[in-house]
C-alpha positions, 0 to 999 in steps of 0.5 A: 500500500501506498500513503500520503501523509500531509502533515497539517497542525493547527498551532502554526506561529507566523502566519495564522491557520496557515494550512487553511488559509485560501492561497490563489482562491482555495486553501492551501492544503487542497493544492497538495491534495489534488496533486496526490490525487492526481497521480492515481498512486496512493491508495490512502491520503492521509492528513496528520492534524490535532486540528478539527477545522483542518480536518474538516477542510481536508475531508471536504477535499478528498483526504482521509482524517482516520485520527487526530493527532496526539498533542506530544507531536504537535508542537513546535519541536516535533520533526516531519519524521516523527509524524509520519511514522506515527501516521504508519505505525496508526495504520499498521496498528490498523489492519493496514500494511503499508509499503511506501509512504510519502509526506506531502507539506501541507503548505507546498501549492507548486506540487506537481503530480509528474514529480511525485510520480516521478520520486515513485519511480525512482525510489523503487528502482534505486532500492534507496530508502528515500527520494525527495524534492530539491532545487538548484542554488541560483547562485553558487554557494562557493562564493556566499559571504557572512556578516561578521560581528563588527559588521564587515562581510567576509567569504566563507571559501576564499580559495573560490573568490575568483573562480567562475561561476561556471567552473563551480559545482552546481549545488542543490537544496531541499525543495520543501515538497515531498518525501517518498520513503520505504515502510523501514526508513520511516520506522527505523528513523534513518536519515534523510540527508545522506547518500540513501535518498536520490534527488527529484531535481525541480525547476526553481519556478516550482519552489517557494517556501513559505514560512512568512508573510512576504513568502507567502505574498511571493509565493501568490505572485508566482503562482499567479504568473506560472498559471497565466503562462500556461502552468507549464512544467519544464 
């Protein structure tokens, strides 16, 4: 069996109810949602709330709400790890067998179900524990600065100063959309960012996090401007 699992508190800090608050017309949980729909792959799609207006909205979109999350993993501390394997561990407990599972964000609106097909695919002919989404840096990371203390910039490697962008190794990042990992790798907390998860490499007009007011008000512009060019995927 394949699951979804989209994790969705109700205690969000810096922007109110924001796993419900409508994004482009209709909340933000319904676009992760319809895109696991969409792929026609998971046989469950499950969202993790302690949050009865969030599991209202979730039904009203198609997910399944079997429980509601216990509050030991609903606070500012509990890692997306955590809740996932509880969400396995409920439906093992269940009568549910589980073999691949999937945490979606709640808050992830440029989700695409090509790409969740696509980390599918790849997970169960890699034999990796995991797949997951990342983008490319649009800049080199070779060449970041810090603030130092007394306000002056510094280079983190100075050996890439004057090196071209070009002759630099491309670097990636987490993505912030999905997750596909084996039953085991879940349970058995093995970590993600390491060599036993393989990339789903997405175009960086997909990805936005959305963590504040200004990402979010970003992450609409986007949105907005990638539909009316056609909602194209390269």
């Amino acid at each position: 069996m394949n699951v979804a699992v989209i994790p969705a508190r109700g205690g969000s800090k810096r922007i109110h109810r924001k796993n419900i608050k409508a994004f482009v017309g209709k909340p933000i949980i319904a676009y992760s949602i319809e895109a696991a729909k969409a792929t026609q792959i998971f046989d469950m799609i499950l969202v993790s709330t302690d949050d009865e207006e969030i599991a209202e909205v979730a039904k009203s979109f198609g997910a399944n709400v079997p429980f509601l999350r216990p509050k030991t993993l609903s606070d500012d501390f509990t890692g997306t790890n955590a809740v996932v394997k509880h969400a396995i561990e409920w439906l093992q407990a269940n009568n549910t067998p589980v073999t691949y599972g999937c945490c979606i964000y709640a808050t992830a609106p440029f989700v695409q179900p090509v790409y969740l097909m696509q980390g599918y695919e790849r997970l169960v002919t890699s034999g990796k524990s995991f797949a997951f989404s990342v983008t490319s840096f649009s800049f080199p990371i070779q060449r970041a600065v810090r603030i130092t203390k007394d306000g002056a910039l510094d280079v983190f490697c100075p050996k890439y100063v004057s090196a071209r962008s070009q002759d630099l190794e491309e670097a990636y990042h987490d993505a912030g959309q999905f997750y596909w990992g084996t039953t085991k790798a879940f349970l058995n907390d093995e970590v993600l960012f390491s060599p036993a998860s393989v990339p789903i490499i997405l175009p960086r007009y997909l990805v936005q996090d959305i963590d504040t007011a200004e990402d979010w008000a970003r992450a609409e512009l986007m949105y907005i401007a990638w539909r009316s060019a056609g909602g194209f995927i390269a």
